[in-house]
N, C-alpha and C positions, 0 to 999 in steps of 0.2 A: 183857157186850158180845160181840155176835158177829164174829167175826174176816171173814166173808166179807160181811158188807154195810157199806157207806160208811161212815165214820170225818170226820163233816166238822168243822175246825178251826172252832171260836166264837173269835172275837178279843175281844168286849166282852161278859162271863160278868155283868157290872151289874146288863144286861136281862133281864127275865121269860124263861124259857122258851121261851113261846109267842111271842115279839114278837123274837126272835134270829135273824140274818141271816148268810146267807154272805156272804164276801168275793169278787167275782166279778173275782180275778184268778188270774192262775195262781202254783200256789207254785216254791221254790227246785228242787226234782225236775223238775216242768213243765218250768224253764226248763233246766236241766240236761239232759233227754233231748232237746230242740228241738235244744240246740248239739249235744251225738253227734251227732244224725241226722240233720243238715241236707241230707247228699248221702245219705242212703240215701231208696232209691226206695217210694216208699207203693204203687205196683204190686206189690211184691215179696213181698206177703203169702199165706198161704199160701193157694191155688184153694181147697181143700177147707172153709176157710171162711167162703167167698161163698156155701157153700151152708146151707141153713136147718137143717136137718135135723142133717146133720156137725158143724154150728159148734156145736149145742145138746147135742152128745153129746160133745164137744172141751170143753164150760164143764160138764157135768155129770161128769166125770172129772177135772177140775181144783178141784170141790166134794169128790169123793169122797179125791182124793189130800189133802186137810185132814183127812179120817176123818170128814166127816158121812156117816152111813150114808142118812140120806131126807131130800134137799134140799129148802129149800124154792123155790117158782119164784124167788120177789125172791135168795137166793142165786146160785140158779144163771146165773142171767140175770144178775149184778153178773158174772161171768167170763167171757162175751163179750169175744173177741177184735176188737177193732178194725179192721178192713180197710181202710181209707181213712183222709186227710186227714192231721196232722202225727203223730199222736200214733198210727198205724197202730204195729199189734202190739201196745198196752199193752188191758189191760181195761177193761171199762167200769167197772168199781168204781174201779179207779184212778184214771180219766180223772176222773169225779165228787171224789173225794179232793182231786186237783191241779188241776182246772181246771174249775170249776162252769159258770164262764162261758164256755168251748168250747162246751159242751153248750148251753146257753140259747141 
């Protein structure tokens, strides 16, 4: 299992493989980080990764601080920092993890 790409919880293991669905609610963390952060401001993230370039080089040092020495893109891009909306500052592999349905 790789540590840096999505980890998503199967509730009903019954169903085939292929035929196995997320659950599109957010889990207990989800709702745990909403309440911390209900007054902290989703502006408050950091400038430097609004920009393309910095954000991809800030998620490919956050691959490298794991010890993968050569990311692949689906890794590095799961570490994307979140800039906006509630769940600003978590990653995107996370945000996938805890809240599929955010994303959708």
């Amino acid at each position: 299992m790789d540590v840096l790409l999505p980890n998503f919880r199967i509730h009903d293991i019954s169903i085939s493989p292929n035929r196995q669905q997320c659950v599109l609610r957010c889990s207990k963390a989800a709702v745990l980080y909403q309440k911390q952060n209900v007054d902290r401001n989703p502006k408050a993230a950091d400038v430097s990764l609004w920009n393309e370039d910095t954000a991809l080089q800030e998620a490919k040092g956050r691959v490298m601080a794991h010890g993968v020495p050569n990311p692949t893109e689906k890794q590095y891009l799961g570490q994307l920092i979140i800039t906006f909306g509630k769940y600003c500052h978590c990653s995107f592999k996370w945000l996938l993890e805890n809240d599929v349905g955010y994303v959708k």
